[in-house]
C-alpha positions as CSV (number, residue, x, y, z in Angstrom):
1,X,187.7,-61.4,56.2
2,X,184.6,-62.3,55.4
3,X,182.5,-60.4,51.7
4,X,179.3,-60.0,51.1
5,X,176.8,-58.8,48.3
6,X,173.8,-57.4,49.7
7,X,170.3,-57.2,47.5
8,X,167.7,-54.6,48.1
9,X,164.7,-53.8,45.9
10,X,161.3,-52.1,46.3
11,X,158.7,-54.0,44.1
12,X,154.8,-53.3,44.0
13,X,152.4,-56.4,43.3
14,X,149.0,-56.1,42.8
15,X,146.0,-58.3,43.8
16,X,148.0,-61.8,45.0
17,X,148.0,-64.0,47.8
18,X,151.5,-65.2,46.9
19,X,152.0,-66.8,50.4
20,X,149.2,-68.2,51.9
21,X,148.9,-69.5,55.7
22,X,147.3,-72.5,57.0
23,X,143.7,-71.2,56.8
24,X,144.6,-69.4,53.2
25,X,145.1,-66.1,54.2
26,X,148.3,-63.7,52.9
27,X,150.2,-63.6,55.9
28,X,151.2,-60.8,57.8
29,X,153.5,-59.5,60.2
30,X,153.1,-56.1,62.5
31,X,156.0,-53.8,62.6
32,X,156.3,-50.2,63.5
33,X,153.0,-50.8,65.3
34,X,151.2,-51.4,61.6
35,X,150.0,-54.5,60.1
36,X,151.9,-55.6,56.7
37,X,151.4,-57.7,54.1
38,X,154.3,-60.6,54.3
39,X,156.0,-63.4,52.0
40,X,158.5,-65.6,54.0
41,X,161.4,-66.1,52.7
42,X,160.9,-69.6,52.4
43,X,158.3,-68.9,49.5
44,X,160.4,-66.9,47.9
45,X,163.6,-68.7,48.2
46,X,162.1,-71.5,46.5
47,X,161.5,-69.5,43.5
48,X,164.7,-68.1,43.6
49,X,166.3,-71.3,43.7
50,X,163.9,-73.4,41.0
51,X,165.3,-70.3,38.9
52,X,169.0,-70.8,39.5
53,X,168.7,-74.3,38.7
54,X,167.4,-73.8,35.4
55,X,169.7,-71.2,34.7
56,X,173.0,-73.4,35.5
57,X,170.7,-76.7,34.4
58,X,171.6,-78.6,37.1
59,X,168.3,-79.6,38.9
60,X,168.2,-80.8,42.9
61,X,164.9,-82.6,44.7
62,X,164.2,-81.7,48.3
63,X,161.4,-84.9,48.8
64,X,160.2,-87.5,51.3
65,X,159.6,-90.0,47.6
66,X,163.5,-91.3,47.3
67,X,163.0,-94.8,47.5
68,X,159.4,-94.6,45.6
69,X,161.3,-92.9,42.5
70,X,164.0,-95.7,42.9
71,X,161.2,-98.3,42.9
72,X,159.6,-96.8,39.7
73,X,163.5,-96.3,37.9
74,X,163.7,-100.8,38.7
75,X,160.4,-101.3,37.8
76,X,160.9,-99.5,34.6
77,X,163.8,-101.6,34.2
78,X,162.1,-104.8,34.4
79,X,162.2,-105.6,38.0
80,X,159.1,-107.3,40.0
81,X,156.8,-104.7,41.3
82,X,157.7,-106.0,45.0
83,X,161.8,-106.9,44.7
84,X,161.9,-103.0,43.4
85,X,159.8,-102.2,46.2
86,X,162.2,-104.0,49.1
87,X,165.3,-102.3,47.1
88,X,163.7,-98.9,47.6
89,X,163.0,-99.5,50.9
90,X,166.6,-100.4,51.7
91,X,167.9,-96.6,50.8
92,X,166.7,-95.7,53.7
93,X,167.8,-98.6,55.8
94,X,171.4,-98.7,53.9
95,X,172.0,-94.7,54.5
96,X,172.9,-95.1,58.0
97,X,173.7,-97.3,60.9
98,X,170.4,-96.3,62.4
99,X,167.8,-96.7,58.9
100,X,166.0,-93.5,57.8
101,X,162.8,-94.0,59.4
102,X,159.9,-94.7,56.5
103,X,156.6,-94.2,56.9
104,X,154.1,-96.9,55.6
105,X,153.2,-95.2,52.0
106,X,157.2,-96.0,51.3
107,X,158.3,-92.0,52.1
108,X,161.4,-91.5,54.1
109,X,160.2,-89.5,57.4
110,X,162.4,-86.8,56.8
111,X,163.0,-84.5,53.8
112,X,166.4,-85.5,51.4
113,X,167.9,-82.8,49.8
114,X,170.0,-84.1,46.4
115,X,170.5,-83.8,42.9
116,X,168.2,-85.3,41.0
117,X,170.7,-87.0,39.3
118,X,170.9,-88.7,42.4
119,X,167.9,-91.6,41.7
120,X,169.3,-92.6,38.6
121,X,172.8,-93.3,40.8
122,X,170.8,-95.1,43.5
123,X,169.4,-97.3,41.0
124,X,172.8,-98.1,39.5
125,X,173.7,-99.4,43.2
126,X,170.6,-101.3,43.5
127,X,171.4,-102.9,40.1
128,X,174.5,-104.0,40.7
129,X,173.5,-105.3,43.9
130,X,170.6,-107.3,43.0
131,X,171.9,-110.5,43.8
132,X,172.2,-109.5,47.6
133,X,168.4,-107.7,47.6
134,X,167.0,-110.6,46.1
135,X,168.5,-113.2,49.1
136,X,167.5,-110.5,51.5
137,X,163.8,-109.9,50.4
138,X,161.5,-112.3,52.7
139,X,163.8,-112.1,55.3
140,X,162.1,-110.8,58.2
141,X,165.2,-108.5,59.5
142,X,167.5,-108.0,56.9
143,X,169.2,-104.9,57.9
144,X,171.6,-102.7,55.4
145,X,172.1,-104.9,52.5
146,X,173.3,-102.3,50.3
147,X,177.4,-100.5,50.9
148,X,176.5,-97.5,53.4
149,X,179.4,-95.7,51.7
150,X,178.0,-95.2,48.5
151,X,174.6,-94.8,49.5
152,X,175.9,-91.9,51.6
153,X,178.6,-90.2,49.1
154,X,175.0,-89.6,46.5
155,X,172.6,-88.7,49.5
156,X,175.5,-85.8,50.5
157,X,176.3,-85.0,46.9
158,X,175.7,-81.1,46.0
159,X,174.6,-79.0,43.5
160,X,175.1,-75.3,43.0
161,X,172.0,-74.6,44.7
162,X,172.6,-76.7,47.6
163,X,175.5,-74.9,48.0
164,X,174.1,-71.5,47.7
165,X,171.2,-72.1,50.0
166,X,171.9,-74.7,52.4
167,X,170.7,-78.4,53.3
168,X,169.8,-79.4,56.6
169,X,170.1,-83.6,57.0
170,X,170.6,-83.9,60.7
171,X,170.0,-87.9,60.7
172,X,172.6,-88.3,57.7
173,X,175.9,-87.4,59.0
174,X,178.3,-85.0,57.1
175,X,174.9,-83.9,54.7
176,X,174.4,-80.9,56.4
177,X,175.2,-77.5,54.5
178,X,175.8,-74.3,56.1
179,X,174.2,-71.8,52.9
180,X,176.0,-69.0,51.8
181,X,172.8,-67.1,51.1
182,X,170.5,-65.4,53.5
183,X,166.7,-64.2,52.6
184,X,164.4,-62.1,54.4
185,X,160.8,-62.3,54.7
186,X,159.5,-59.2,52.1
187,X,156.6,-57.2,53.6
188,X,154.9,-53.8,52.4
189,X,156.7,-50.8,53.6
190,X,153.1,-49.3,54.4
191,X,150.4,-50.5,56.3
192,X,148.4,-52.9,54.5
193,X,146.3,-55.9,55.5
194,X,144.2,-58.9,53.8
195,X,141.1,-58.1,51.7
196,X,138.3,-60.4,50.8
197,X,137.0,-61.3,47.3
198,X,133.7,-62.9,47.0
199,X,133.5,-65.1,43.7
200,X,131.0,-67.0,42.0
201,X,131.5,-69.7,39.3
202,X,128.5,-70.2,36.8
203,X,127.8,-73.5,35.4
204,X,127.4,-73.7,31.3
205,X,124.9,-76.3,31.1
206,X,122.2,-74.8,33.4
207,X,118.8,-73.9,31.7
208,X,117.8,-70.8,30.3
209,X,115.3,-70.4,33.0
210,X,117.5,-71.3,35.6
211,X,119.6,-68.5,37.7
212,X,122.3,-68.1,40.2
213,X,125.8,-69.9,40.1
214,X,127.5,-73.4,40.2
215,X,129.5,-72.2,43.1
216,X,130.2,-69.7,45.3
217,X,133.0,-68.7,48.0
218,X,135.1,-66.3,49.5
219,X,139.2,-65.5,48.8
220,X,141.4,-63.5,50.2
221,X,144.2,-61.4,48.3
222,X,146.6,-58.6,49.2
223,X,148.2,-55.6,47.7
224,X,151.2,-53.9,48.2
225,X,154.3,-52.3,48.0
226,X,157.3,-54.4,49.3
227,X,160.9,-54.4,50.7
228,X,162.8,-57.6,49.9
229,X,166.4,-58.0,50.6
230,X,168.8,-60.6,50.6
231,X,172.6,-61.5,51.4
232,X,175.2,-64.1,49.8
233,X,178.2,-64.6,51.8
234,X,180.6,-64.7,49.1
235,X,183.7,-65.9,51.5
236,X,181.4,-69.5,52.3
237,X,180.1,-69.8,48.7
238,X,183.6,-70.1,47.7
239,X,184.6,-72.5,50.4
240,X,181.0,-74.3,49.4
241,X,181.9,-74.5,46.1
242,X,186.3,-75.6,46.5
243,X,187.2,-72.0,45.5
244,X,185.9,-72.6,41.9
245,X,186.2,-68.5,41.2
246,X,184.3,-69.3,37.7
247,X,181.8,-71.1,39.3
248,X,181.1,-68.7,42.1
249,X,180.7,-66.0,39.8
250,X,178.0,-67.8,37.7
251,X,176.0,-68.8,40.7
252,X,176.3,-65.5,42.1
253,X,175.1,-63.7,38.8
254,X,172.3,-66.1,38.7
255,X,171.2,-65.3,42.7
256,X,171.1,-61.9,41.8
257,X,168.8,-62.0,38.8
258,X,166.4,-64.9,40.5
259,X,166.3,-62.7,43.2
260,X,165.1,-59.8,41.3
261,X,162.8,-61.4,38.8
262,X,161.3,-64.3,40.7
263,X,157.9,-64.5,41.7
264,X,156.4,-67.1,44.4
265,X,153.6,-68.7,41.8
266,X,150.3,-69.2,44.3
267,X,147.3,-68.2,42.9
268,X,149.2,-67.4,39.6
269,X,146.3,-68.3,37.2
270,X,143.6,-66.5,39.3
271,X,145.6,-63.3,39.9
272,X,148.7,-62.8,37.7
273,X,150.9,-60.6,39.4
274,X,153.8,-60.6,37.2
275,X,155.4,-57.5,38.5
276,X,159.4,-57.2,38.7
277,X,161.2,-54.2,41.1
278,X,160.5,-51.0,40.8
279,X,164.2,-50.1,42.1
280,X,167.0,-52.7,43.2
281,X,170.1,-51.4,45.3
282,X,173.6,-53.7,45.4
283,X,176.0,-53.5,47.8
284,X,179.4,-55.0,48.3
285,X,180.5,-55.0,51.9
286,X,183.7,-56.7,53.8
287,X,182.6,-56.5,57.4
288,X,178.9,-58.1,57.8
289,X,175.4,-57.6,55.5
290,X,173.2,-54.4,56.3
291,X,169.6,-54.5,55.6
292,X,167.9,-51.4,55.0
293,X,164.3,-52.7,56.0
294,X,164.5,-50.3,59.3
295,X,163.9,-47.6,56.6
296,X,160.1,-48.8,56.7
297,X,159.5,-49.6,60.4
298,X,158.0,-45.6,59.9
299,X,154.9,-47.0,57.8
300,X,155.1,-45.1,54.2
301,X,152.5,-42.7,53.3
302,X,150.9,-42.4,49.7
303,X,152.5,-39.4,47.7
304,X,150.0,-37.0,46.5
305,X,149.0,-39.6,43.2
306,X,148.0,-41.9,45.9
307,X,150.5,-44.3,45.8
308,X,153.3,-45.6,47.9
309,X,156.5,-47.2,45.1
310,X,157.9,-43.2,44.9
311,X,157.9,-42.8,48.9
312,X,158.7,-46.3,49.6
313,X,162.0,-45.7,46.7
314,X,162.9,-42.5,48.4
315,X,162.9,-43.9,52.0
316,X,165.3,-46.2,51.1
317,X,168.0,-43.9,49.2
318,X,167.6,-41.8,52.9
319,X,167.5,-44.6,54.8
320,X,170.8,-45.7,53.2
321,X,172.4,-42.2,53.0
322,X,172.0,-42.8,57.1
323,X,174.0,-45.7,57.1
324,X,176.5,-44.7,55.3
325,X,177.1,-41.3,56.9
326,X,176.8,-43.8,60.4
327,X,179.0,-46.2,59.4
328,X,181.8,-43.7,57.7
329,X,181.3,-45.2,54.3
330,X,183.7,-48.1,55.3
331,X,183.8,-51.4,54.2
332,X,181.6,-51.2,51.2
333,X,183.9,-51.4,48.1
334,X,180.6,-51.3,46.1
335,X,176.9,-50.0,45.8
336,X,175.1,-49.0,43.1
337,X,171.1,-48.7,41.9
338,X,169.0,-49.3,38.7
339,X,165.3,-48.5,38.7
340,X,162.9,-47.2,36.9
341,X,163.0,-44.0,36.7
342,X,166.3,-42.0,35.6
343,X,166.7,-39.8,38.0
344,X,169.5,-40.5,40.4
345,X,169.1,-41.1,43.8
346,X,171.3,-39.7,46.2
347,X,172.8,-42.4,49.0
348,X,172.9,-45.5,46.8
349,X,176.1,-45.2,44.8
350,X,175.7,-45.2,40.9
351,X,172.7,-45.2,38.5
352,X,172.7,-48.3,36.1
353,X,171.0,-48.5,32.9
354,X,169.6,-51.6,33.6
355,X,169.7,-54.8,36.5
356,X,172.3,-56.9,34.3
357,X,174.7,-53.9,34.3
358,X,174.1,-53.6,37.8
359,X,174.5,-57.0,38.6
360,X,178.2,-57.6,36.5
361,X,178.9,-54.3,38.3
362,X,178.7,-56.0,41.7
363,X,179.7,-59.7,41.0
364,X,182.9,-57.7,39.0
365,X,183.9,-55.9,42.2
366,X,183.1,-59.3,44.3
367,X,184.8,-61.3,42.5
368,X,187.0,-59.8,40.3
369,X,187.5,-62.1,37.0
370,X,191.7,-61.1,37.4
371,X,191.6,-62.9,41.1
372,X,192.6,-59.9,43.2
373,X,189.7,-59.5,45.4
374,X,188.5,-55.9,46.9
């Protein structure tokens, strides 16, 4: 039997473009025949995950620059500009029986995944092999000079965040990671769509007499109310991380607060839209994750104030009192609710006083510190 810990939470942002697409627009996504305002999980997963590895202080690199870093690590200690160079190179060509392709700037064609930890290990093996890189630089073919095992056994190492969220390494063999946590894209629970900002920029140094601006352009921003949610499969972080309760626990607790007070950080000096939830829902469940975003497919519609965080909060405590009545209130051991305002809402389980007693609630009930699990 598989356990899960589901995250919901409602948070209004003001003017942002936290997740641009490729012609710098917020992106956006249709559903319930309205236009929203979008962030892909991928922006925000980063966030999250930057955040979780400060918290635990354990820091992994996903980068195409592996055997640049490992030339800069030689050269810094001592090594000629072009023997570091070749023992960069040969990384990639050592990894594997067929080299990691690199392309002619010295990056590996593919994104690594590793702790970064991980450079100063790869430079330990270079070092200790330098006799062998020094015979084989010139040559015109000289294949894997460094031991394949080794190279492999740092490329495949983990951290905590790896093993939360997954690595995907198809040309290294054994590297991939199946994550234990799952992210959706967040979007506005009301219809929203991109506006435009027209800016100027005035230049310090013009004369007196002279008028207008230094620059001029166009932006585009977005505002919104929006549903995030997310899932950690508790069952694979365990397996993930070899059953290490303690560990799970603190990786778990440090998911669920990233998760709630992370921001994606584009456009973050032009816009600051430093907002955190306006209501977060935790559920513990032993059958599969639920996601309550089907609350919204109805676009919201402002309250009488105007605006849409009291609708889009109360459409999600009805949306869930739904699911539960559907689903018989089965396999969910857990749920519970902190926001911002103290009145209770019915449908999601207890009122907490804050997110941190709301989040050892959970992570308690998911992983109970005695061992017995729900």
């Amino acid at each position: 039997m598989s356990l899960f810990v589901d995250f919901s939470a409602i948070q209004s942002v003001p003017a942002a473009n936290l997740n641009r697409d490729d012609l710098g627009s917020p992106k956006t996504v249709k559903y319930g025949n309205a236009s929203r305002i979008r962030v892909s999980s991928q922006s925000w997963k980063r966030a999250i995950r930057h955040g979780v590895e400060q918290d635990l202080g354990e820091k992994a690199a996903r980068t195409r620059l592996v055997p640049i870093k490992v030339k800069e690590a030689l050269e810094r200690d001592g090594w000629p500009s072009e023997l570091a160079e070749f023992a960069g190179s040969q990384i990639a060509t050592s990894a594997v029986k067929k080299p990691l392709k690199t392309e002619a700037a010295g990056h590996t064609s593919v994104l690594l995944f590793l702790p970064e930890s991980g450079i100063e290990e790869l430079t330990a093996v270079c070092s200790e092999n330098r006799e062998v890189l020094e015979k084989g630089q010139g040559k015109k073919n000289p294949g894997a000079l460094l031991p394949t095992a080794r190279i492999q056994e740092i490329l495949k190492r983990r951290t905590a965040s790896i093993s939360l969220l997954g690595r995907m390494l198809a040309e290294l063999p054994g590297a991939n990671v199946d994550g234990a946590a799952q992210v959706a894209h967040a979007f506005t629970t009301h219809a929203s769509e991109p506006q435009r900002d027209y800016f100027t920029a005035v230049d310090d140094w013009l004369g007196e007499a002279d008028t207008g601006s230094g620059h001029l352009d166009t932006a585009e921003f977005s505002a919104g109310v929006f549903y995030r949610f997310a899932s950690v499969n508790v069952t694979d972080l365990l397996k993930n991380l070899d059953d290490d309760r303690k560990a799970v626990r603190t990786v778990l607790a440090s998911f669920a607060d990233q998760f709630l007070m992370s921001l994606p950080q584009a456009k973050k000096n032009s816009t600051a839209p430093h907002t955190i939830p306006d209501l977060a829902y935790l559920a513990v469940r032993t059958q599969r994750p639920i996601s309550m975003a089907a609350a919204f497919e109805t676009p919201v519609t402002a309250d009488r104030a105007g605006g849409f965080s009291g609708p889009s909060r109360q459409a999600l405590a009805a949306y869930a009192q739904d699911i539960n009545r559907l689903t018989g209130n089965r396999n969910r051991p857990f749920h519970g609710h902190a926001g911002i305002t103290s009145t209770s809402l019915e449908g999601i389980g207890k009122t907490y006083e804050s997110f941190p007693d709301l989040i050892e609630a959970a992570v308690d009930v998911a992983l109970p510190e005695s061992g017995d699990e729900q």
